[in-house]
C-alpha positions in Angstrom: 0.0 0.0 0.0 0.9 3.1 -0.9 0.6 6.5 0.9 1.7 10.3 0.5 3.2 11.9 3.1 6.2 13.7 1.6 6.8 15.1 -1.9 9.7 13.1 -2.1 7.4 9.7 -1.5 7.1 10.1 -5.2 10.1 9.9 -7.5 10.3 12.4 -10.3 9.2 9.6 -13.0 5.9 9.1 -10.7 5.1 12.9 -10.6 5.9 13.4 -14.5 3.3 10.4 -15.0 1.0 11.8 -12.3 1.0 15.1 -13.8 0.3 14.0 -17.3 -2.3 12.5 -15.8 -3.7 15.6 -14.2 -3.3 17.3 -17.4 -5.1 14.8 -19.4 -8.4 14.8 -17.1 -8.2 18.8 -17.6 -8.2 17.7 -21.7 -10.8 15.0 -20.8 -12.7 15.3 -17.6 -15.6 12.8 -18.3 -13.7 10.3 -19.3 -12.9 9.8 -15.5 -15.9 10.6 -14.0 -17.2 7.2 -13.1 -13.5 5.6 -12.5 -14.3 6.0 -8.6 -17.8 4.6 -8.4 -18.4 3.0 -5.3 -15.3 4.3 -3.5 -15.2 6.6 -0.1 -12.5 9.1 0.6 -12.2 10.3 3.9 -11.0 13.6 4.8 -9.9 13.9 8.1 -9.2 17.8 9.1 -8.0 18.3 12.4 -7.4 22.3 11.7 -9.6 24.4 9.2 -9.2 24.8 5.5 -11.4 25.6 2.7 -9.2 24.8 -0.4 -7.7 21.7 0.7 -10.5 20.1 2.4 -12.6 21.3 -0.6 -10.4 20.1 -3.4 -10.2 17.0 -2.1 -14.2 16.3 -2.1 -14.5 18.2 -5.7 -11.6 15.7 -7.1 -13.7 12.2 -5.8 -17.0 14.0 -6.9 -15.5 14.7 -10.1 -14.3 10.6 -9.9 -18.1 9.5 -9.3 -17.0 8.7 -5.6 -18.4 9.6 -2.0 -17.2 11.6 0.6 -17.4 11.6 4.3 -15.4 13.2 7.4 -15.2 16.0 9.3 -13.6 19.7 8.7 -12.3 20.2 12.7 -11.4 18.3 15.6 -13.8 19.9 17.8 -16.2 17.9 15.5 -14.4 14.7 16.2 -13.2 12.1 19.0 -10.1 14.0 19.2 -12.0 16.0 21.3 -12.7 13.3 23.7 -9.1 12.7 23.7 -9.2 9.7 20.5 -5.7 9.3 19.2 -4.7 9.4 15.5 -3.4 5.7 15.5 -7.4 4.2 16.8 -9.0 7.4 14.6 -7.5 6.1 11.4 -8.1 2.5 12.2 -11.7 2.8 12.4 -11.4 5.6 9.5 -10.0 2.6 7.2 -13.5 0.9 8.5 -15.4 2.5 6.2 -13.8 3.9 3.3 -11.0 3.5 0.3 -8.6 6.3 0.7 -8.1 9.2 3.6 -6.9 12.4 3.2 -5.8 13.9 6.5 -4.8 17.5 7.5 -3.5 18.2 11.3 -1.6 20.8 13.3 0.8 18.7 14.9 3.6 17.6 12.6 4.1 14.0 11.5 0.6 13.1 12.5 -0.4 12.2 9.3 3.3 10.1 9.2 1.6 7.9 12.5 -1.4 7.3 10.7 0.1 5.7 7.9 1.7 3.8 10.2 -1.7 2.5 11.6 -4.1 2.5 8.3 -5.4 0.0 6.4 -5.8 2.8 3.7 -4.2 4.9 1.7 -3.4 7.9 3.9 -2.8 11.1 1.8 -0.7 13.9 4.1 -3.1 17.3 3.5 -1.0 19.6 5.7 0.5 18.9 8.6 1.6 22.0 11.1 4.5 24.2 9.7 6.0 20.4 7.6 4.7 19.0 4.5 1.8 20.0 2.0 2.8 17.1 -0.8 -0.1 17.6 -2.4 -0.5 21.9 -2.8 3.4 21.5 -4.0 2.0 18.8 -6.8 -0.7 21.4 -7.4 2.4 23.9 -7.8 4.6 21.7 -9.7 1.6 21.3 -12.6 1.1 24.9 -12.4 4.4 26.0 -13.2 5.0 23.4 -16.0 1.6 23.9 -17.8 2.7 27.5 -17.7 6.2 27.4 -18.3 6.0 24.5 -20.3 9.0 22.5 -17.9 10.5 22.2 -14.4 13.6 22.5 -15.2 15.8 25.8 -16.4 14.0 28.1 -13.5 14.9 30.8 -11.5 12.0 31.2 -8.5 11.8 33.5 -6.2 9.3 32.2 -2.9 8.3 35.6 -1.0 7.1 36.0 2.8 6.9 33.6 5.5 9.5 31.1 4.8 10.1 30.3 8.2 6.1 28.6 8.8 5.4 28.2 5.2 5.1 24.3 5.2 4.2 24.8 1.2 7.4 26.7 0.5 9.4 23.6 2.7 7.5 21.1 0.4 8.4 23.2 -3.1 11.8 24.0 -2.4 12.3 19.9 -1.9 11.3 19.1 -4.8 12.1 21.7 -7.4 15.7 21.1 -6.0 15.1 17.4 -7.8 15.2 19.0 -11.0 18.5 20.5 -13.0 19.4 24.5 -13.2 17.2 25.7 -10.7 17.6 29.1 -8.6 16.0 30.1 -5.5 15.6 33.7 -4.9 14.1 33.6 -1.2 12.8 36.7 -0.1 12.0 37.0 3.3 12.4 39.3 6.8 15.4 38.3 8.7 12.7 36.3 10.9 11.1 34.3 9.0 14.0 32.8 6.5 13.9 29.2 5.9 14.7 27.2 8.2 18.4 25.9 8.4 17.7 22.3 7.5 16.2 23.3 4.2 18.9 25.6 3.6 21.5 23.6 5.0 20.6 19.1 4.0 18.5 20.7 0.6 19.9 23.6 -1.1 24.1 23.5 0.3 24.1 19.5 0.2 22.7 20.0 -3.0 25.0 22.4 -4.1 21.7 24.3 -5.3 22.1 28.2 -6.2 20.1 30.5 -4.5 20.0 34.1 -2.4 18.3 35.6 0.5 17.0 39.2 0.3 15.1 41.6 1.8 13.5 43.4 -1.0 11.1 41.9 -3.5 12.0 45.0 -5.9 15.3 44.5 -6.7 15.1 40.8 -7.8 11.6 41.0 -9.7 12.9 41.6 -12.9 14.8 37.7 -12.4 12.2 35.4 -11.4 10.2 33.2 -14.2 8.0 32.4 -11.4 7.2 34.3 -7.7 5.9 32.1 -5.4 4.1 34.3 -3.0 2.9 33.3 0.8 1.1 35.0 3.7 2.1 35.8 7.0 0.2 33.0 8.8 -1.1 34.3 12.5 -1.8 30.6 13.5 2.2 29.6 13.5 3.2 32.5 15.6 3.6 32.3 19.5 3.3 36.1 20.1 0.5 38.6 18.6 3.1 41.5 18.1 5.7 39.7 16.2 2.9 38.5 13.9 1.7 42.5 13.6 5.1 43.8 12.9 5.5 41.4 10.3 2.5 40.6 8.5 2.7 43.7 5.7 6.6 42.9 5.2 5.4 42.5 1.6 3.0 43.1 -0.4 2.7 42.9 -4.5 0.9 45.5 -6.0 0.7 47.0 -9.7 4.0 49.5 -9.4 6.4 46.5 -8.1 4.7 44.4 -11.0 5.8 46.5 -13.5 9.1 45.9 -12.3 8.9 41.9 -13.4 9.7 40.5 -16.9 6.2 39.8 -18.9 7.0 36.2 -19.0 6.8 36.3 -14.9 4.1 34.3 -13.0 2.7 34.7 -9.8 1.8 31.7 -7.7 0.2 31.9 -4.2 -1.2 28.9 -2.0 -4.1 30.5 -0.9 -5.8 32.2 1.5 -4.3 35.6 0.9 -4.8 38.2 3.3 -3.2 41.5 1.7 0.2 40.3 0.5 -1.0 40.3 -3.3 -3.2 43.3 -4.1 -6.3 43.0 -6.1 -5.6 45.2 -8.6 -3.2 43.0 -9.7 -5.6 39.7 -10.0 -6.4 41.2 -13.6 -2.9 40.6 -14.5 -2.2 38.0 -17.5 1.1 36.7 -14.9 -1.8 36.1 -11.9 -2.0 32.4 -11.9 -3.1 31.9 -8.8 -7.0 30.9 -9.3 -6.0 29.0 -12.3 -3.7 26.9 -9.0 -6.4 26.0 -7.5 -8.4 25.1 -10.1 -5.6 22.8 -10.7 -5.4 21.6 -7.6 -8.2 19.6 -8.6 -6.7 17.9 -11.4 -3.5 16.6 -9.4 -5.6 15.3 -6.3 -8.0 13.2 -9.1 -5.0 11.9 -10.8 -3.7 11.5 -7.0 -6.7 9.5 -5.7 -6.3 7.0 -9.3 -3.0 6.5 -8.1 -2.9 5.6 -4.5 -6.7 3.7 -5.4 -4.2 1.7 -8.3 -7.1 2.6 -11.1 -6.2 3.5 -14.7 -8.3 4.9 -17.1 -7.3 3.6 -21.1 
């Protein structure tokens, strides 16, 4: 059995064929949409989301599968003090495949651990987001048109930013990449990323404090909010949630072949003004992110479509 709980669970052979297969259900969506018929997929979300939690159900809909779960742990026997080990072992009770999002890191790791499902890792704490950085990685090649030959600057919270961790892993996977990260002195990337990824790697990048004077670089800025929920004190978060914030004068700053890529939610660090823009990609991502977690779901259930 087979489970995703790190973007590197999947070598870059699998992701090329699991992103040609997101790309052809884009091409050919009802040609899938009975593949799933019969099947459950669980998603178990410890801490709220709206994307995730959402993609997920919109990809098994779109499979002709059912859904069940729950979108808190205040709505489940977490909060009667159920641990993730007995959770996921009645969980794999009653359905095919579990998609599982929680605040503590590693938890989804321990589930696997425990299932008798497929256990998909939807976020867990400040860690891993495998599947938002596959939803990246098919972004940025049906845009670019490869993954390779990049230079990409990731912009904000680098420090929390578990999607940034999970990118940065595997885009280092790939041959002449660049990292331009752009952070406050605070929130940099951690040391192991910069130290076991990019250094052992031998990987080129930079660290700067100003977005403006490396726009005009990037093929692709990855940006990220300041998230409030990964800081232990209210006035570090205040003084540093506006550290940056894209708008229509640094834009014009950025070569036209630029895109700009965001996780979602954003709070202010884009400005609207610039969702217009041809180089916003960023709703197209997460219309994406549906493709990758259909093709995702075929994989891990081990169905094909001819």
């Amino acid at each position: 059995m087979k489970h995703l709980i790190d973007p590197l669970d999947l070598s870059v052979e699998e992701i090329a064929e699991l992103l040609d297969v997101a790309s052809d259900i884009e091409k050919n969506p009802q040609k899938y949409a009975e593949v799933c018929r019969g099947k459950k997929l669980a998603t178990l979300f410890y801490e709220p989301s709206t994307r995730t939690r959402l993609s997920f159900e919109a990809a098994m809909l779109n499979l002709g599968g059912s859904i069940l779960g729950f979108s808190s742990a205040d709505s489940s026997s977490a909060s009667k003090g159920e641990s993730v080990a007995d959770t996921i072992r009645v969980v794999s009770c009653y359905a095919d495949i579990c998609a599982m999002r929680h605040p503590k890191e590693g938890a989804p790791k321990v589930a696997s651990a425990y299932a008798g499902i497929p256990v998909i890792n939807a976020g867990d704490g400040g860690h891993q987001h495998p599947t938002q950085t596959l939803t990246d990685l098919l972004t940025i090649r049906s845009l670019k048109g490869r993954l390779d030959h990049l230079t990409i600057g990731l912009c904000g919270d680098l420090k929390f930013g578990r999607t940034v961790h999970s990118l940065i892993k595997s885009l280092a996977r790939y041959s002449d990449i660049r990292f331009v990260l752009i952070s406050p002195e605070e929130l940099r990337v951690p040391d192991y990323i910069r130290e076991e990824v990019l250094r052992a790697k031998n990987i080129p990048f930079v660290e700067v404090e100003r977005m403006e004077e490396v726009l005009p670089e990037l093929d692709i800025l990855y940006m990220t909010r300041v998230q409030r929920e990964r800081f232990f004190n209210e006035e570090d978060y205040v003084r540093l949630k506006d550290s940056y914030i894209l708008d229509r004068q640094k834009l014009s700053l950025a070569s036209k072949e630029m895109f700009i890529l965001h996780p979602l939610p954003r709070v202010n660090e884009i400005s609207t003004e610039v969702d217009n823009d041809p180089r916003a990609a960023y709703f197209k991502q997460a219309q994406y992110g549906v493709y990758v977690r259909m093709a995702l779901i075929l994989k891990l259930l081990g169905l094909e479509v001819d």
